[in-house]
GUFI-603372 format. One record per atom (N, C-alpha, C): z, y, x; residue in three letters. Coordinates in steps of 0.05 Angstrom, whole numbers, plus 5000, padded with zeros to 4 digits. Each point is the difference from the previous one (the first is absolute). Example, Ala and Ser with C-alpha at 12.3 -4.5 7.8 and 13.67 -1.06 7.14 Angstrom:
2
515648865264ALA500050244982ALA500050245018ALA498650214993SER500150245016SER501450224985SER
//
This chain:
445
432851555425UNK500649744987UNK500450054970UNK499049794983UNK500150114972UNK502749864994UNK500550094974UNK502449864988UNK499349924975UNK500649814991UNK499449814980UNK501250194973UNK497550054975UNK501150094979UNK502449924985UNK501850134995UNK502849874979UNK498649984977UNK499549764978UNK500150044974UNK501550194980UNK498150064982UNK502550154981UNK501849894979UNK498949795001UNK502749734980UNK502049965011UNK498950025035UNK502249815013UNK502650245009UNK503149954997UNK501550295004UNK499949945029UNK500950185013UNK500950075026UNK501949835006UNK500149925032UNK502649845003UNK502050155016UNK501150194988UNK501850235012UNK503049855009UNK501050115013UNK502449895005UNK502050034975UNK499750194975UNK502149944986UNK499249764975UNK497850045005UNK498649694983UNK501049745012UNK499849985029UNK502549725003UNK501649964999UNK502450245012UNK502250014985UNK500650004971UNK498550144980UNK501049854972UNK499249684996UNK498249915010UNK498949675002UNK502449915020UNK500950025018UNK502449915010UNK502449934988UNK501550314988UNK501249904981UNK499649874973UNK497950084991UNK500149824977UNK500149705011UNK498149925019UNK500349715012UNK502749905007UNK500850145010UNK503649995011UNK501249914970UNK499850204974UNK501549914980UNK499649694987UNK496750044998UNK499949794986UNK501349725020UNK499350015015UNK500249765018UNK503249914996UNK502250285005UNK503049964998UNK500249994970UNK498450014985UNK500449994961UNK498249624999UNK499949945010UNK498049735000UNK502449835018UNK499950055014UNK503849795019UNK502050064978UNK500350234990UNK503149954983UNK499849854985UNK497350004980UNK499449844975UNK500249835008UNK498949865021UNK499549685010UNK503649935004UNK501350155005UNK502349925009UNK501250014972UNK500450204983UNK501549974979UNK499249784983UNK497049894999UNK498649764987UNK501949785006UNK499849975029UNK500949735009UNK502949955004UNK502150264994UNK502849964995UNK500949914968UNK498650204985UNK499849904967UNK499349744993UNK499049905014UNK497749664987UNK501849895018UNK501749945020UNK501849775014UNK502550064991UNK500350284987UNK503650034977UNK499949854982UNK497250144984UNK500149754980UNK500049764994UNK498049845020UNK500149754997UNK502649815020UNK501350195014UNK502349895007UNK502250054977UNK500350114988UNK502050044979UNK499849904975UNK498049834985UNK499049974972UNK501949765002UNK497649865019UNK499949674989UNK503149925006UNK502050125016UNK503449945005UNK501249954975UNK500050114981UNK501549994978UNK499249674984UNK498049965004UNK499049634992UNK501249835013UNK499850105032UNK501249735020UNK503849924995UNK500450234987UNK503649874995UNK499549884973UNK498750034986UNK500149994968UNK498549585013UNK498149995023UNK498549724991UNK502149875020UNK503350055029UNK501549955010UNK502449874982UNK499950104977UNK503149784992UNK498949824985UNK500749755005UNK500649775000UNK502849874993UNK501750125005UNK502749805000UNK501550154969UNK498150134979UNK501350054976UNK497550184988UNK500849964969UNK497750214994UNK500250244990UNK497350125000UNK501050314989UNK502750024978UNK500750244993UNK501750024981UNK499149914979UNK500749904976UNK499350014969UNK497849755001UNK500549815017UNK499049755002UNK501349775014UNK503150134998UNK501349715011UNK500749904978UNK499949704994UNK500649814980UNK503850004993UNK499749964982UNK502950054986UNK500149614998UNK502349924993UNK501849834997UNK498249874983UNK499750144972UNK498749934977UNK497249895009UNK498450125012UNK497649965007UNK499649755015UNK502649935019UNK499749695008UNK500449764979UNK501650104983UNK502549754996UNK499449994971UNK498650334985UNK500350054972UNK502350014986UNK501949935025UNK502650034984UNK501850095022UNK502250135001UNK501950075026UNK500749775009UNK501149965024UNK500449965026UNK502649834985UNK500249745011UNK503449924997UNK502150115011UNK501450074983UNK502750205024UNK501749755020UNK499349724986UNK503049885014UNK497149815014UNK500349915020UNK497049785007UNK501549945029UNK499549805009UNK500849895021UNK498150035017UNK500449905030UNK497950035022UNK497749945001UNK498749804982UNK496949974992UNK499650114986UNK500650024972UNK499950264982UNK498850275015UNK501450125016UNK499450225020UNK497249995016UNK500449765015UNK497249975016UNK497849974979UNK500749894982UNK497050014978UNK499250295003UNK501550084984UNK500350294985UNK498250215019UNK501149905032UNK499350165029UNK496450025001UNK499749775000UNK496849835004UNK498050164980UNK501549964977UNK497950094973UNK500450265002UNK501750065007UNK499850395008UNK497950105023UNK499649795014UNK498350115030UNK497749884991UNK499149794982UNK498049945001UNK497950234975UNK501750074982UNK498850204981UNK499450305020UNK502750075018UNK497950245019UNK498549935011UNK498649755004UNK498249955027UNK497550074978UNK500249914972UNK497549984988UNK499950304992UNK501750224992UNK500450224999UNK498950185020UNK500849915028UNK498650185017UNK497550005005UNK498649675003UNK497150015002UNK498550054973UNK501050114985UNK498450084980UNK500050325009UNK502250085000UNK500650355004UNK498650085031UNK500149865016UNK498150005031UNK497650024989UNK498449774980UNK496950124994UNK499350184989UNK502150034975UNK500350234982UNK499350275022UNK502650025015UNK500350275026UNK497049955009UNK499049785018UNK498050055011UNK496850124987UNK499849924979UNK497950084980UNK500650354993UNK502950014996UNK500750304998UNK498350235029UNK501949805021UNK499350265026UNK496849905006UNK497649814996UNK497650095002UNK498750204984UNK500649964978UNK499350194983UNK500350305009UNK504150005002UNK500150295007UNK498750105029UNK500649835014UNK498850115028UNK496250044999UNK499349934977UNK496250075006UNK500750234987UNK501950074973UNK499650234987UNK501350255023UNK501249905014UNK502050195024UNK497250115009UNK498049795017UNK498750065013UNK498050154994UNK499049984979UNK497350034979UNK501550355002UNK502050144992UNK501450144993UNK500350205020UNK500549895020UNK500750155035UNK497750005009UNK497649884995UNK497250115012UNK499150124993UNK500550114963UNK498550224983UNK502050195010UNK502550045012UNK501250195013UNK498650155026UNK500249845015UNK499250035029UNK496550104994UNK499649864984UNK496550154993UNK500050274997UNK501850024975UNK500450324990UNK500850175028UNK502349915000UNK501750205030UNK496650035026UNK498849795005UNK498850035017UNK497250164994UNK500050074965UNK497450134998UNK500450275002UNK503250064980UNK500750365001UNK500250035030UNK501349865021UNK500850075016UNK497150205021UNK498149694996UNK497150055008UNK498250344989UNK500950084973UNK499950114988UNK500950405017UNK501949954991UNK501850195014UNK500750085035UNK499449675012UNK498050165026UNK497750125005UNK498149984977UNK497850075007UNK499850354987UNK502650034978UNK500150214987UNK500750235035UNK501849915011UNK501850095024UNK498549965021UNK496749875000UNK499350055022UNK498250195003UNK499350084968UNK498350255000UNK501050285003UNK502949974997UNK502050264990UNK500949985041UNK499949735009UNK500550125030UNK497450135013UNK498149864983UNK498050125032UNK498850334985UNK500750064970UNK500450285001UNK501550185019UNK502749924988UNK501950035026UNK499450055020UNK499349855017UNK499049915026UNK498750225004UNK496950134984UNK498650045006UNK501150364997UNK502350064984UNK500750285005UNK501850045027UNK502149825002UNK501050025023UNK498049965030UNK499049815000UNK498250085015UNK498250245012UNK499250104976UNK498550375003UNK502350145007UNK501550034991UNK503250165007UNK501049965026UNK499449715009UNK500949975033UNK498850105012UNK496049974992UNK498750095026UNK499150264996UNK500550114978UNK499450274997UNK500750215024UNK501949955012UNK500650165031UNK496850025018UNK498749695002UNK497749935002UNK497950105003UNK499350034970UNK497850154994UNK500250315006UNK502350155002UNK500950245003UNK498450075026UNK500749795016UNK500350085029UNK496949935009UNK498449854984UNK497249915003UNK498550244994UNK501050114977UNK497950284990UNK501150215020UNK502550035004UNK500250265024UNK499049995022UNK499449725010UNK499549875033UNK497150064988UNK498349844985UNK497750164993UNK498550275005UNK501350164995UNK499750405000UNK499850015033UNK502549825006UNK499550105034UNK497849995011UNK499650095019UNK497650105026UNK500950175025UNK497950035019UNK501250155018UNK500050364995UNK499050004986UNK500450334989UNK502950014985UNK501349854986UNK502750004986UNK501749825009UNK500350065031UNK501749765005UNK503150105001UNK500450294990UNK501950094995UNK502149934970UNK498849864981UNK500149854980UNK501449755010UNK503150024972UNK501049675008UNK500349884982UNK500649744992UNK500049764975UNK502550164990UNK501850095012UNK502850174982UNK499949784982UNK501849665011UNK500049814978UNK503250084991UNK499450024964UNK503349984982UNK501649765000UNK502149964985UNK501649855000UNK501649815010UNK500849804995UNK501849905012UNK500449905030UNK502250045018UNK499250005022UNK500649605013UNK496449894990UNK500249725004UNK497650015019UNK499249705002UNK497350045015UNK497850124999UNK498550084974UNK498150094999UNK499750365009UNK503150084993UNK500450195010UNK499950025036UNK501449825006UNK499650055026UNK497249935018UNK498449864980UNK497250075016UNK498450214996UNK500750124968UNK499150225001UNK500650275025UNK502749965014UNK501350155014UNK498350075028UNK499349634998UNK499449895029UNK496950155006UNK498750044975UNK497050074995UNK500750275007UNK502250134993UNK500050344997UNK500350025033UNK501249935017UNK500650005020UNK496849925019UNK499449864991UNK497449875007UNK498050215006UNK500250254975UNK497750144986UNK500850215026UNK503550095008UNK500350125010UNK499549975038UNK499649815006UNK500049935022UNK496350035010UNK497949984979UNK497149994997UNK499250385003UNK501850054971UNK500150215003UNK500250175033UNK502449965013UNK500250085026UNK498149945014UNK498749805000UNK497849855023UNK497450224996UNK500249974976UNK496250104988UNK501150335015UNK502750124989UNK498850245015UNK500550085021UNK501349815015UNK499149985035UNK498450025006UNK498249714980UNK496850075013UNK497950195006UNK500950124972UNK499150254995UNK500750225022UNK502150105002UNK501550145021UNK498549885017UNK500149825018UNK497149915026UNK498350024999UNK499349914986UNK495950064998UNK499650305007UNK502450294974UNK498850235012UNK501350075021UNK501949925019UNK500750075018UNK498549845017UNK499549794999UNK497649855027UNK497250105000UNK499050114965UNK496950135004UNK500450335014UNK503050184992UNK500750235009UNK499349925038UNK501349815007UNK500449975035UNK497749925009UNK498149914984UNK497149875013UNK498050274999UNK500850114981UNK497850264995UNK500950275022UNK502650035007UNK499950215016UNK499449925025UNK498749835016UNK499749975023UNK496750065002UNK499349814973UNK496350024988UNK500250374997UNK500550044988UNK500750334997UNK499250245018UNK502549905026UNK499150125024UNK498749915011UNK498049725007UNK497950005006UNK497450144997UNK500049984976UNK497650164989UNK500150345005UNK502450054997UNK500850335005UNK499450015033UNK500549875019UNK499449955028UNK496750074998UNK498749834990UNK497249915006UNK498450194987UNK500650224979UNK499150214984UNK500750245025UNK501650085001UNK500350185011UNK498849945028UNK499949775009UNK497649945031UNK497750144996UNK499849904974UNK497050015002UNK499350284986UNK501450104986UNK499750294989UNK499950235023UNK500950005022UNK500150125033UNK497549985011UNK498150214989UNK498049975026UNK499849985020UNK502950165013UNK500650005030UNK500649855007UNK500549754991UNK502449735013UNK498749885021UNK501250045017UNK499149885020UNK500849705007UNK500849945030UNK500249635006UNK502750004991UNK502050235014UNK502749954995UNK501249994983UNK498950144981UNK501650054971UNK498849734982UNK497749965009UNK499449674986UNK501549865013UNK499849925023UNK502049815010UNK503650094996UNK500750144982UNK502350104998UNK500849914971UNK497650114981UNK499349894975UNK500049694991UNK498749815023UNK500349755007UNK502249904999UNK501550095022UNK502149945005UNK503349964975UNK498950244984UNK501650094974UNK499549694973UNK498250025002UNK498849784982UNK500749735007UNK499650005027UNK500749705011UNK503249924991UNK501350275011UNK502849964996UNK501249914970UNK497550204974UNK501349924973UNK499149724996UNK497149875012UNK500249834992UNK501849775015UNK500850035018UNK503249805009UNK501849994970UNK500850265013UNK501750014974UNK500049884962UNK496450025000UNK499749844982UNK499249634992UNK500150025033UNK499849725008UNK503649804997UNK501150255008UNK502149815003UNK501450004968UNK499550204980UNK501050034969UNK498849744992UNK497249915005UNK498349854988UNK501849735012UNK501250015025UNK501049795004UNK503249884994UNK500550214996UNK503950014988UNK499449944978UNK497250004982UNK500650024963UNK498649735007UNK498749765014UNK499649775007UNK501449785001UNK501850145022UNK502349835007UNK503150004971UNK499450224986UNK501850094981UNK499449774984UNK497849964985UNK497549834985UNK501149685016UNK499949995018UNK500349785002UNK503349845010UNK501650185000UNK502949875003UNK500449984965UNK499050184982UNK500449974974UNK499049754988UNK498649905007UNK497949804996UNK501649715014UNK501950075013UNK501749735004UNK499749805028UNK501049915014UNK499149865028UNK497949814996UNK498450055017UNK497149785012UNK501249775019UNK502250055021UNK500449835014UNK502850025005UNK502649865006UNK502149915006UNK500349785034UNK500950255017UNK500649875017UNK503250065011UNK500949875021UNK503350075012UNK499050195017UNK501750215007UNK500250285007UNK502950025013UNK498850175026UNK502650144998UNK500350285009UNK501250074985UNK500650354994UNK500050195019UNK501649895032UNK501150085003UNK497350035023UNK498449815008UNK497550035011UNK497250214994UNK499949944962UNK498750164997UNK500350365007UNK503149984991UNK500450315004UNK500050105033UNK500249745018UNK499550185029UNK497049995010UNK498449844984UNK497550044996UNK499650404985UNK500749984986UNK499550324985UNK500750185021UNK502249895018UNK501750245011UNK498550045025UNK498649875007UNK497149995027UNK498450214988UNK499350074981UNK497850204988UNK500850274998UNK502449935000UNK501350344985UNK499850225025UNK498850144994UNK500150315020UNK502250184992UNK501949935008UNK502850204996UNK499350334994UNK498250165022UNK500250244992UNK502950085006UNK501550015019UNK502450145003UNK502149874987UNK499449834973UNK502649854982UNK500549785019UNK503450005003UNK500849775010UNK500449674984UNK498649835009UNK499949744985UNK501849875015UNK501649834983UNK501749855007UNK499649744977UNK500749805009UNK500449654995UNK501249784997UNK500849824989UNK501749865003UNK499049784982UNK498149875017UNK498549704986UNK501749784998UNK501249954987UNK502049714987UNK497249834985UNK501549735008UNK497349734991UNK501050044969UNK497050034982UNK500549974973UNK498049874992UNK499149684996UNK497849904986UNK500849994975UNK497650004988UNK498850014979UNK496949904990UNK499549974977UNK497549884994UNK498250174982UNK497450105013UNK499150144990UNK496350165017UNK499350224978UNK497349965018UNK499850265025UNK499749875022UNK500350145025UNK498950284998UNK498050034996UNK498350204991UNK500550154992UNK501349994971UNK500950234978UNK504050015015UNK500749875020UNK502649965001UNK500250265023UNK497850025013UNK499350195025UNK499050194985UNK499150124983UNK498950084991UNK502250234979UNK502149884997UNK502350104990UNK501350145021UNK500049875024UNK502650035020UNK498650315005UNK497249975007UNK498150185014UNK500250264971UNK500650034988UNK499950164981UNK502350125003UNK502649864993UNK501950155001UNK501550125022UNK498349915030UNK500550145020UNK498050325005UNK497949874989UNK498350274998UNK500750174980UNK501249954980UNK501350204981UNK502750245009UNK501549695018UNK503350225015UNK498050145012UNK498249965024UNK498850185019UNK497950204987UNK498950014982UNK499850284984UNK501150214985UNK502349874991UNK501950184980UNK502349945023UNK500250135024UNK502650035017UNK500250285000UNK501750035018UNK500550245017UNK499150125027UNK500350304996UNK497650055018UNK500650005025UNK503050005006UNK501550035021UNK502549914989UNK501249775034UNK501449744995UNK499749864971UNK498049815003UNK499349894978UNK499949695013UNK501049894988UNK500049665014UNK499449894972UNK499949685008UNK499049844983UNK500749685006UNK501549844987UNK501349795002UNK498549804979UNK499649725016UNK498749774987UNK502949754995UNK500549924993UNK501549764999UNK500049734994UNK499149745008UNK499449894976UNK502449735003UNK500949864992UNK501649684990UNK500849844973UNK501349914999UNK501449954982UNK501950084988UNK500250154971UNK502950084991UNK499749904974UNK502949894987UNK500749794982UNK498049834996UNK498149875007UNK499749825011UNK496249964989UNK499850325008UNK497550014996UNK498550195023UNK497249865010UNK500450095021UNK498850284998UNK500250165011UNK499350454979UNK498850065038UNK497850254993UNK500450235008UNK500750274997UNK501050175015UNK501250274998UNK498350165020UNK499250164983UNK498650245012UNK501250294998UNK501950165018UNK501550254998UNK498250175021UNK499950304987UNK499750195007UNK501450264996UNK499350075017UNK501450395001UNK498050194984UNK501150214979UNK497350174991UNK500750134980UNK498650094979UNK501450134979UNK502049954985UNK502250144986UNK501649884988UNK498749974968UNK500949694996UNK498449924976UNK502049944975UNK499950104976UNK501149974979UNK500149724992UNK502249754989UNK499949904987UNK497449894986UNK500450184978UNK497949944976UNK497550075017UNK499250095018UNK496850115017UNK499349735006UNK503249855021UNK499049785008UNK499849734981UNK500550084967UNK499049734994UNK497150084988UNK498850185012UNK497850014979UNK497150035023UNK500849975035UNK498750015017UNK498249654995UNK500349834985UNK498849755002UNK497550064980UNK499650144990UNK498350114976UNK497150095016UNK497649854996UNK497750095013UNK500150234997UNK498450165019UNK499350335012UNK503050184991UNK501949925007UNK502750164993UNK501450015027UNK500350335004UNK500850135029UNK503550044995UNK501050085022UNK502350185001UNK499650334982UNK502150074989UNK500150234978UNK498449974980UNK498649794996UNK498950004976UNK496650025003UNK499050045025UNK497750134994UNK498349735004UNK496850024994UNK499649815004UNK497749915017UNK500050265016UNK498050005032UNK501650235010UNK499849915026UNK500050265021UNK499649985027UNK497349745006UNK498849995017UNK501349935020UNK502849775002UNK500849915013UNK498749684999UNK498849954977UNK500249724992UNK499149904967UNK498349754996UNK499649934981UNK502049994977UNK502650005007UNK502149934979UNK499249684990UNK499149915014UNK500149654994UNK501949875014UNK501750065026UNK500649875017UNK501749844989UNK502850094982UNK502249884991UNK498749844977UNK498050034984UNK499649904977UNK499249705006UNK498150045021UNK498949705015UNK501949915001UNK501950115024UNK502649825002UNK501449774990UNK499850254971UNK501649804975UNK498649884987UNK496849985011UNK499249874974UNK499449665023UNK500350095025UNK499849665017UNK501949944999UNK503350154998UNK502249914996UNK499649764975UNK499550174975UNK500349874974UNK498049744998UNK497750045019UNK499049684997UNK501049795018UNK501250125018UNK501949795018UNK502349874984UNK500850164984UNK502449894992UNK502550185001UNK499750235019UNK502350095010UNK499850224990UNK501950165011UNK502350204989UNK499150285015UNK499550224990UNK500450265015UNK502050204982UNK500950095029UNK501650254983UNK499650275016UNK499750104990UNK500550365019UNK502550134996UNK501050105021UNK502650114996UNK499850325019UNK501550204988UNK499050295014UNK502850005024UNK500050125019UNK501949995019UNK500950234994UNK502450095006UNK501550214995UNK499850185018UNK498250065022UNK500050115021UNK497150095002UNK499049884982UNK496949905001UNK497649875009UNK498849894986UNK497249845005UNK500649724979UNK500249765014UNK499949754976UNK500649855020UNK501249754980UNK499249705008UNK499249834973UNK498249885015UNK498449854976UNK500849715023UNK500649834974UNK500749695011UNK498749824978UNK498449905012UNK498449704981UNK500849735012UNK501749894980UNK501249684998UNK496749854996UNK500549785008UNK498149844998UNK501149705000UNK499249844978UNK500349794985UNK502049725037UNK502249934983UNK500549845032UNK496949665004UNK500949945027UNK499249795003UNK501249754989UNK497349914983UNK501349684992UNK501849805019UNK501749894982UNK501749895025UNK499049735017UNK497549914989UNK499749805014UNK497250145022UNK499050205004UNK499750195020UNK501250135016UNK502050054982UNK502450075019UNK500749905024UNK501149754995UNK500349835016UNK498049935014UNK497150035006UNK498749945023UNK499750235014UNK500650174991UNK500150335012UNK501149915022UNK502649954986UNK502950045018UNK499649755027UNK497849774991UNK500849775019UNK498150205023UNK497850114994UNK498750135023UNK500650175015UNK501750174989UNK501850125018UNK501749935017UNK501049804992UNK502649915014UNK498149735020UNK497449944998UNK498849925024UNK498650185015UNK500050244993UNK498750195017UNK501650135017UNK502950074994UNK501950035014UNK500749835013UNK500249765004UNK501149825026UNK497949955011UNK497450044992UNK497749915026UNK498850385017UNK
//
């Protein structure tokens, strides 16, 4: 599939290129609401506050400003009679109220002509304000929006710089250096801890790849010595001029045997392949059936078998579930003892999962031997043939354990030989419950 050429005008749209366009968008946008807000608090102060100082000045009425009330003289041209009787007075009263009435509506138009005037010059005045304020203001965000998205654009590289670290080291990797880790610096935040998560990652791949490795030459080592002595069989037949029927039919017989033997390698690294590979089918099981199914097969050879089948369902594939049981009974009955050697199956429920237990009598086994017996082609003492057995038996085990769901453990007996017990995942409870109803109709009928 092709990929469409990038222009060379056009930049890259990297992740720290949106993040500086983020923040800078973030600022301007919070620098664009304040303005709007400081606009619209400034322009309703002022025009609530101007025009007040007019409205008391155009409110009195009942006298006039200072330095325009009429004097005595101004009515009368002459003072006031000191001695005047009760009409005298009421004159005097009349002509006094009638000169403020003409006083005030002169000083009311006077005022009114005053506050239009002042209030257009107020206005005219407070808009060339709010202009200015709104142009520097305009001004100086735009100064601060270039100085943020610089900003922006160093902190940004500084954040993801952990990033790119870990891009160029993850880079180098391959499966030839998978011993190489991101070894991420600094502070212990997130980016650190995915770096951690990757190192761990590298280490867990690491382990796998050279397992694989470890198998391949130990599965091509086990496939080739059986091819090996075939061919050494069939050379030396035929290098014998003398050979007669018997020693071919003896020769036969030799060959036939390796190829069993290589029949059944070819079939343990199969079945290995395919419990790794995860379940094909899910059905209800029970444990405790399959394993007296296994225990019909077993040719004791002198070891005493003993049993104790407890009901343990479970859900899972019959096949690989027998296939386990049949393994780790054939494993106690090869690695026993050669005299009084017994061998114990168990299977039920414990804490509330339903397990089998497989115990034998036989060598005494170290600890550390027995955690390392689950390991393809890996014997007792270390070795890693000695013609008892593929060394697959336990590995299968654990590896249909691990696609079931469940649990194996090996444990060495102090007396010697093992028990190996594999938990297996419980039954859902609403299976459960029809389990249980069938039983409990199978028992009263």
């Amino acid at each position: 599939m092709r990929t469409r050429p990038r222009h060379r005008w056009r930049p890259r749209w990297t992740l720290r290129l949106r993040l500086t366009l983020l923040y800078g968008g973030m600022f301007l946008v919070a620098g664009a609401v304040l303005l709007t807000i400081t606009y619209e608090l400034v322009s309703h102060s002022t025009s609530a506050t101007v025009p007040r100082q007019f409205v008391v000045s155009r409110t009195v009425t009942g006298a006039p400003p200072p330095g325009l009330l009429p004097g005595p003289a101004l009515l009368y041209g002459r003072a006031p009679p000191t001695k005047v009787g009760a009409v005298a007075v009421q004159a005097y009263a009349g002509q006094v109220t009638a000169t403020f009435q003409r006083l005030n509506a002169a000083q009311q138009k006077q005022l009114k002509s005053f506050a239009t005037s002042a209030r257009t010059a107020l206005r005219t005045q407070q808009s060339s304000q709010l202009s200015a304020l709104l142009t520097k203001s305009g001004v100086a965000l735009g100064i601060m929006a270039i100085v943020s998205i610089g900003l922006g654009w160093l902190m940004a590289g500084r954040a993801l710089r952990p990033v790119r670290t870990m891009s160029v080291r993850a880079r180098g990797i391959s499966e030839r250096n998978l011993h190489e880790r991101l070894a991420l610096d600094g502070p212990d935040d997130e980016l650190k801890e995915l770096g951690d998560t990757f190192d761990e990652l590298l280490g867990r791949l690491e382990s796998a790849f050279e397992s694989q490795r470890q198998f391949v030459a130990n599965a091509s080592h086990e496939l080739r010595t059986p091819i090996t002595l075939e061919r050494t069989l069939v050379e030396v037949a035929l290098a014998d001029p003398g050979a007669d029927t018997d020693s071919l039919r003896g020769t036969c017989r030799r060959v036939l045997a390796a190829s069993e033997r290589q029949e059944r390698l070819i079939e343990a690294l199969l079945t290995l392949a395919r419990s790794q590979r995860g379940l094909e089918s899910r059905r209800q099981l029970d444990l405790a059936a399959v394993a007296g199914e296994a225990l019909l097969n077993v040719r004791p050879s002198g070891i005493r078998v003993e049993s104790d089948l407890g009901q343990a369902i479970s859900i899972g594939d019959p096949d690989l579930v027998e296939r386990l049981i049949g393994n780790l009974i054939d494993n106690a009955l090869r690695y026993n003892s050669s005299s009084d050697g017994w061998l114990s199956v168990w299977t039920g429920v414990r804490a509330g999962l339903p397990t089998v237990l497989v115990s034998n009598s036989g060598p005494i086994v170290t600890s550390d031997e027995a955690g390392t017996l689950t390991e393809p082609f890996r014997r007792l003492n270390g070795t890693r043939t000695d013609g008892r057995g593929s060394g697959l038996g336990l590995s299968i085990v654990a590896a249909i354990a691990s696609a079931h769901g469940g649990v194996m453990s090996v444990t060495a007996r102090p007396q010697g030989g093992l028990d190996v017990e594999v938990s297996f995942p419980a039954l859902p409870v609403e299976l459960e419950s029809g389990v249980r109803l069938s039983a409990d109709v199978a028992h009263h009928s």
